[in-house]
C-alpha positions as CSV (number, residue, x, y, z in Angstrom):
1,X,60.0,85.2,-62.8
2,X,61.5,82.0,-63.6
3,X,64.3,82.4,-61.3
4,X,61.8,83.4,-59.0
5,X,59.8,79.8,-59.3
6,X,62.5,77.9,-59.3
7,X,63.6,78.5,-55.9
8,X,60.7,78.4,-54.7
9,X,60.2,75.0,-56.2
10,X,64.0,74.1,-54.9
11,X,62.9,75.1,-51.2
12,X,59.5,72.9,-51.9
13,X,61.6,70.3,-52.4
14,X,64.1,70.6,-49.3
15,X,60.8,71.1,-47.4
16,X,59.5,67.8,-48.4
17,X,62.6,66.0,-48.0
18,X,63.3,67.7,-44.5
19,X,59.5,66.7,-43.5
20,X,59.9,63.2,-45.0
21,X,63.2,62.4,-42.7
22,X,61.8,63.7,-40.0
23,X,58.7,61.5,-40.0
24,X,61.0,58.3,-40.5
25,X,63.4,59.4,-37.5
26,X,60.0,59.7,-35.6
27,X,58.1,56.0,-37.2
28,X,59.1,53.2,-35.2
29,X,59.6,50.0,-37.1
30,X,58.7,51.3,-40.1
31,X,60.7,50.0,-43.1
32,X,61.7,52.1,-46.1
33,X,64.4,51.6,-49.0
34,X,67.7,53.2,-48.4
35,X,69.1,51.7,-51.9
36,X,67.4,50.6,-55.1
37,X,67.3,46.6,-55.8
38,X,69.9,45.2,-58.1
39,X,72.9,47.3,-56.9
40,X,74.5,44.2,-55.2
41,X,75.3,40.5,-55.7
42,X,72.8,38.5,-54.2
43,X,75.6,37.2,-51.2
44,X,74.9,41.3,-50.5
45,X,75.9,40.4,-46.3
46,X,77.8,42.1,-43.5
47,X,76.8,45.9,-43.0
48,X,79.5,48.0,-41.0
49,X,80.3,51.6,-40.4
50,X,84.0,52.8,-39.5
51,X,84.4,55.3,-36.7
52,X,83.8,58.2,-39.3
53,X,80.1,56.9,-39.6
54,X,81.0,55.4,-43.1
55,X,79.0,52.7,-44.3
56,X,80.3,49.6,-46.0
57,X,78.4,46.3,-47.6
58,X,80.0,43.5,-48.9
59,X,79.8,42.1,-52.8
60,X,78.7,45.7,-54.7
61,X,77.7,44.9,-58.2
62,X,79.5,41.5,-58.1
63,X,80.7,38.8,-55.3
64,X,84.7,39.5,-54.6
65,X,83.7,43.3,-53.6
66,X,83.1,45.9,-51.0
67,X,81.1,49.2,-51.2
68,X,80.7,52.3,-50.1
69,X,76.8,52.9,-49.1
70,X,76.1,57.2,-49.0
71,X,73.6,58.3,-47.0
72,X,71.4,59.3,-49.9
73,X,71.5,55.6,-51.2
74,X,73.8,55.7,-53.7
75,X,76.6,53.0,-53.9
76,X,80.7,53.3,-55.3
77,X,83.1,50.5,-55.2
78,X,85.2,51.0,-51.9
79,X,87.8,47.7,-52.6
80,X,88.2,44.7,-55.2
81,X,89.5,41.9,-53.0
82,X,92.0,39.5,-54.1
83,X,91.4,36.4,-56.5
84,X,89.8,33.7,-54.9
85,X,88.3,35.4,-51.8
86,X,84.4,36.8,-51.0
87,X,83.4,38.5,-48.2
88,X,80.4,37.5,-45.7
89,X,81.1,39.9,-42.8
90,X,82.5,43.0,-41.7
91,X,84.2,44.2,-38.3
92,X,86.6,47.0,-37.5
93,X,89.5,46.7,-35.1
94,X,90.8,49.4,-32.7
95,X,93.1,50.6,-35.7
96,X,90.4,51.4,-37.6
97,X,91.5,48.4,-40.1
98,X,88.6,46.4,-41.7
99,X,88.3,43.0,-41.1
100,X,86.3,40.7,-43.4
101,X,85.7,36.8,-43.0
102,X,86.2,35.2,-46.5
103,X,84.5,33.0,-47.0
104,X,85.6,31.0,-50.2
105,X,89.2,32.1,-49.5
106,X,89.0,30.5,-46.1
107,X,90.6,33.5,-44.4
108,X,89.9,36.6,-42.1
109,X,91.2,39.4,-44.6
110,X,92.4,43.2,-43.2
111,X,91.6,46.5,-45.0
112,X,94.0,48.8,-44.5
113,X,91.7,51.8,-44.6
114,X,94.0,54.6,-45.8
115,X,96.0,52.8,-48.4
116,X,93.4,50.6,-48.9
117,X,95.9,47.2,-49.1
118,X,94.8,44.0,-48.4
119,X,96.6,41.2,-46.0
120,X,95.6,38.0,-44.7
121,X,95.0,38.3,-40.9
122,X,94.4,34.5,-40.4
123,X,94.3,31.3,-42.5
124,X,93.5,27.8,-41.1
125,X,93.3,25.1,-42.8
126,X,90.8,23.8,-40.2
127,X,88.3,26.7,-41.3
128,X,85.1,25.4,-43.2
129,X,84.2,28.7,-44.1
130,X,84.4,31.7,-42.0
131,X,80.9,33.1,-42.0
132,X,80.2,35.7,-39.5
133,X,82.4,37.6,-37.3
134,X,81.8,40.0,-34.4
135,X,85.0,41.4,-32.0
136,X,85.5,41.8,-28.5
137,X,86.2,45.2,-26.7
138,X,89.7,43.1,-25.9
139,X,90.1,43.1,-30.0
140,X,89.3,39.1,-30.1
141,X,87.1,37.9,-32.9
142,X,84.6,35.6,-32.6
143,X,84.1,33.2,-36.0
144,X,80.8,31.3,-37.2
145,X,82.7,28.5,-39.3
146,X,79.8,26.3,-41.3
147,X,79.5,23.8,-43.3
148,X,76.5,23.8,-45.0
149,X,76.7,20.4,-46.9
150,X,77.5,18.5,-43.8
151,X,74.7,20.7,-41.7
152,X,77.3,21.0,-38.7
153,X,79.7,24.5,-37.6
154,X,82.3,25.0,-35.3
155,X,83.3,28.7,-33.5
156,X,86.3,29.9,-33.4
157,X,88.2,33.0,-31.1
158,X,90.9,34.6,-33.2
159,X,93.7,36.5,-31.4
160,X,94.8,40.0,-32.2
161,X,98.2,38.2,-33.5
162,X,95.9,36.4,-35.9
163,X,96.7,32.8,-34.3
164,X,93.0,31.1,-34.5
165,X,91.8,28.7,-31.2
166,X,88.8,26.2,-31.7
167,X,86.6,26.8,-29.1
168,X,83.9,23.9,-30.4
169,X,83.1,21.9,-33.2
170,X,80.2,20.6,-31.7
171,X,77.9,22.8,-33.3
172,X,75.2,23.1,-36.2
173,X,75.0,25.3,-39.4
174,X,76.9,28.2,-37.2
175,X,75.5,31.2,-38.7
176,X,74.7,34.9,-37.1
177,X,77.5,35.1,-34.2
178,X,77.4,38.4,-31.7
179,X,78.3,39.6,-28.5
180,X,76.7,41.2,-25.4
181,X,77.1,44.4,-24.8
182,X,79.5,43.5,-22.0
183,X,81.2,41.3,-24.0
184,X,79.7,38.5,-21.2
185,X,77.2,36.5,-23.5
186,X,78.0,35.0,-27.1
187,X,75.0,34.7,-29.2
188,X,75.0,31.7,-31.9
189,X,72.5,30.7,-33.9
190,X,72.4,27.2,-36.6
191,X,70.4,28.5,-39.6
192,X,69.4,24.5,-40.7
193,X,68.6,24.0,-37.3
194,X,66.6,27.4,-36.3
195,X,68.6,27.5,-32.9
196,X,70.1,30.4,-31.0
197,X,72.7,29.5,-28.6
198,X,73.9,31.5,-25.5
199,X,77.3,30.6,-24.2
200,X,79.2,32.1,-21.1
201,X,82.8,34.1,-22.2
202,X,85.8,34.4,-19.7
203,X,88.5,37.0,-19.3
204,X,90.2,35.2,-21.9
205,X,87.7,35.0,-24.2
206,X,87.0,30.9,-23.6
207,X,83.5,29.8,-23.8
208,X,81.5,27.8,-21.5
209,X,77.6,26.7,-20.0
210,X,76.1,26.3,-23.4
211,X,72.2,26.7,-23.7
212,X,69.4,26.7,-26.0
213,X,68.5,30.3,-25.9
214,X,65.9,30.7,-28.1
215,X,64.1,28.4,-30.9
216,X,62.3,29.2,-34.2
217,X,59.8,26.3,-35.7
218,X,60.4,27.4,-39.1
219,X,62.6,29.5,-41.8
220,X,66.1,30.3,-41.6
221,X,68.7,32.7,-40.0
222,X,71.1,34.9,-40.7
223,X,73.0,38.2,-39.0
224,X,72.6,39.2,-35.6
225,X,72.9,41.9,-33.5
226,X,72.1,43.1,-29.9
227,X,70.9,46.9,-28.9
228,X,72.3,48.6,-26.0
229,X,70.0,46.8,-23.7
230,X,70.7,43.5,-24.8
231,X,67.8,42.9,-27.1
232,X,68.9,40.3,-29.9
233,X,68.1,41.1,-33.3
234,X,68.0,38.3,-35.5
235,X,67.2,38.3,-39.5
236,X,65.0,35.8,-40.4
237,X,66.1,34.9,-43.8
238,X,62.7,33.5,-45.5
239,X,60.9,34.8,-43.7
240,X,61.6,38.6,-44.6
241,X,61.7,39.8,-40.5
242,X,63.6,41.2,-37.8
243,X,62.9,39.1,-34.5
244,X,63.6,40.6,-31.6
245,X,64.5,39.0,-28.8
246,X,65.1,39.9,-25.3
247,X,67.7,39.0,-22.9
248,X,65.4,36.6,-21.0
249,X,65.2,34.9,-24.4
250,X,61.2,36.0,-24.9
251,X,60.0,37.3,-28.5
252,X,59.6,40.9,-28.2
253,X,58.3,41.8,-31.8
254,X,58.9,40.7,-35.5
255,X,59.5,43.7,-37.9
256,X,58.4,42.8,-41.5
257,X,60.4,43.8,-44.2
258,X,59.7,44.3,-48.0
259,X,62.0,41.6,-49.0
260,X,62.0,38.3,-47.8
261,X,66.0,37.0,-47.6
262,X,67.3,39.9,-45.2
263,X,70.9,38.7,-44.5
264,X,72.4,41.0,-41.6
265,X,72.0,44.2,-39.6
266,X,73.7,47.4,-38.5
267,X,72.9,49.9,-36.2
268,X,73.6,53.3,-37.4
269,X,72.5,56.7,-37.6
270,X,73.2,59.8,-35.2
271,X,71.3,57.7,-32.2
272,X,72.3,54.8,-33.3
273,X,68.8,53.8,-33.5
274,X,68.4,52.8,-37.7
275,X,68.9,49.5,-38.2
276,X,70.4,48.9,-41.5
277,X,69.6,45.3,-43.6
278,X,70.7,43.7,-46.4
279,X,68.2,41.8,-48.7
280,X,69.3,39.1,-50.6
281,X,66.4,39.1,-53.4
282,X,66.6,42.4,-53.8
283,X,70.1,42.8,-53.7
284,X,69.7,46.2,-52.1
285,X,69.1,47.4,-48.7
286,X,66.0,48.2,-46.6
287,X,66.1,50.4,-42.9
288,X,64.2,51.1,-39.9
289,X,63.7,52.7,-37.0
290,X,64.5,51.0,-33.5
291,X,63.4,52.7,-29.8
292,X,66.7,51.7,-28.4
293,X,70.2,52.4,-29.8
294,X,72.2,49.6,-30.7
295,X,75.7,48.7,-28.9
296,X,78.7,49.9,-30.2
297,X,80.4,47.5,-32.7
């Protein structure tokens, strides 16, 4: 009998969990935990997935770290980086390798994913801080470089060699930093100044025809990302949103959040249509549902 009731109660269970997925793959916008608060530093930043569909977060537990996120929520230490150096963002390269913009070392780190070692890609001693990065289909990375006490950034293309080219210091608090998906477009945006700038890229990744592409009257930014269509979505760190923004540069729709400092975004799942945030006063992360799949990363 009690063997009896306790599969039944173990199938109850399944049941629920089965019918409760299913009715946040079918919400829209919707926002639910996938972590509890507190797992994370609060400089929790730069969600990524490898090609496997593995998710990684930077500063688990404490800044200086990167973890691996399960789909059931729990959390385990992936990588201690080196003395000295913090990660903001995450990208992957066509190798697989991770790349991470440190920001106190003043480096772009790579992860090499299999043994797990840990090189500098690029230094400059020009680098403020490298912020946020996003990479070309070409393998070039594109670096938000701020400096917060002066209230001014710079961006920077790094080479797949490593070697690092200004391409403006004209610029901002350069914050969130993303591509197109055609690679054509690089979104900026200047968190102190609540701009998002569009710029033109070339073959060889130069940038040109700078314009405002979208202003915010109040609260900061962080992460960005663009769906498959070209939507922008920008976090709105304060404010505890999601704007989205189209590619005429029109608000589409703010998603609210349960925290209020979300720092950057993912999209993930098997659609590719769950965006995944990180919260800063929660130290945790938050998801929800998009209609359109984001662009490949």
């Amino acid at each position: 009998m009690r063997l009896t009731i306790s599969i039944s109660l173990l199938l109850l269970s399944l049941s629920l969990l089965a019918q409760k997925n299913d009715d946040f793959l079918n919400s829209k916008y919707q926002t639910r935990d996938l972590t509890a608060e507190n797992l994370f530093s609060e400089n929790i930043e730069g969600p990524n997935f490898d090609k496997q569909g593995n998710l990684y977060v930077v500063n688990f537990q404490k800044d200086g770290t990167i973890g691996l996120v399960h789909p059931d929520g729990s959390v385990e230490l992936f990588v201690n980086l080196p003395e000295g150096s913090t990660a903001n963002a995450i990208q992957f390269d066509a190798g697989g390798n991770m790349l991470l913009a440190d920001f106190t070392g003043h480096n772009i780190l790579r992860v090499n994913m299999n043994t797990k070692e840990i090189t500098v890609f690029c230094h400059n001693d020009q680098f403020n801080q490298p912020n946020d990065i996003c990479i070309s289909k070409k393998g070039q990375i594109f670096a938000s470089d701020p400096s917060w006490k002066a209230s001014t950034g710079k961006i920077w293309r790094i080479e797949r060699d490593g070697k690092a080219a200004l391409l403006t210091d004209d610029m901002g608090t350069t914050n969130g930093i993303e591509l197109s998906p055609d690679d054509k477009i690089l979104y900026v945006n200047e968190s102190v100044q609540h701009n998002i700038w569009a710029f033109d890229v070339d073959a060889q990744g130069n940038i040109s025809n700078k314009r405002l592409f979208f202003k915010f009257d109040d609260f900061g930014m962080d992460g960005m990302k663009c769906d498959r269509d070209g939507n922008l979505y920008v976090c709105r760190h304060g404010k505890g949103t999601v704007a989205i923004v189209s590619p005429a540069g029109k608000l589409v729709r703010e998603v609210t959040l349960k925290g209020k400092k979300v720092s950057n975004i993912v999209f993930g799942g098997k659609d590719g249509k769950t965006c995944y945030l990180t919260l800063q006063d929660r130290k945790g992360m938050e998801m929800f549902r998009s209609e359109i799949p984001g662009k490949k990363q």
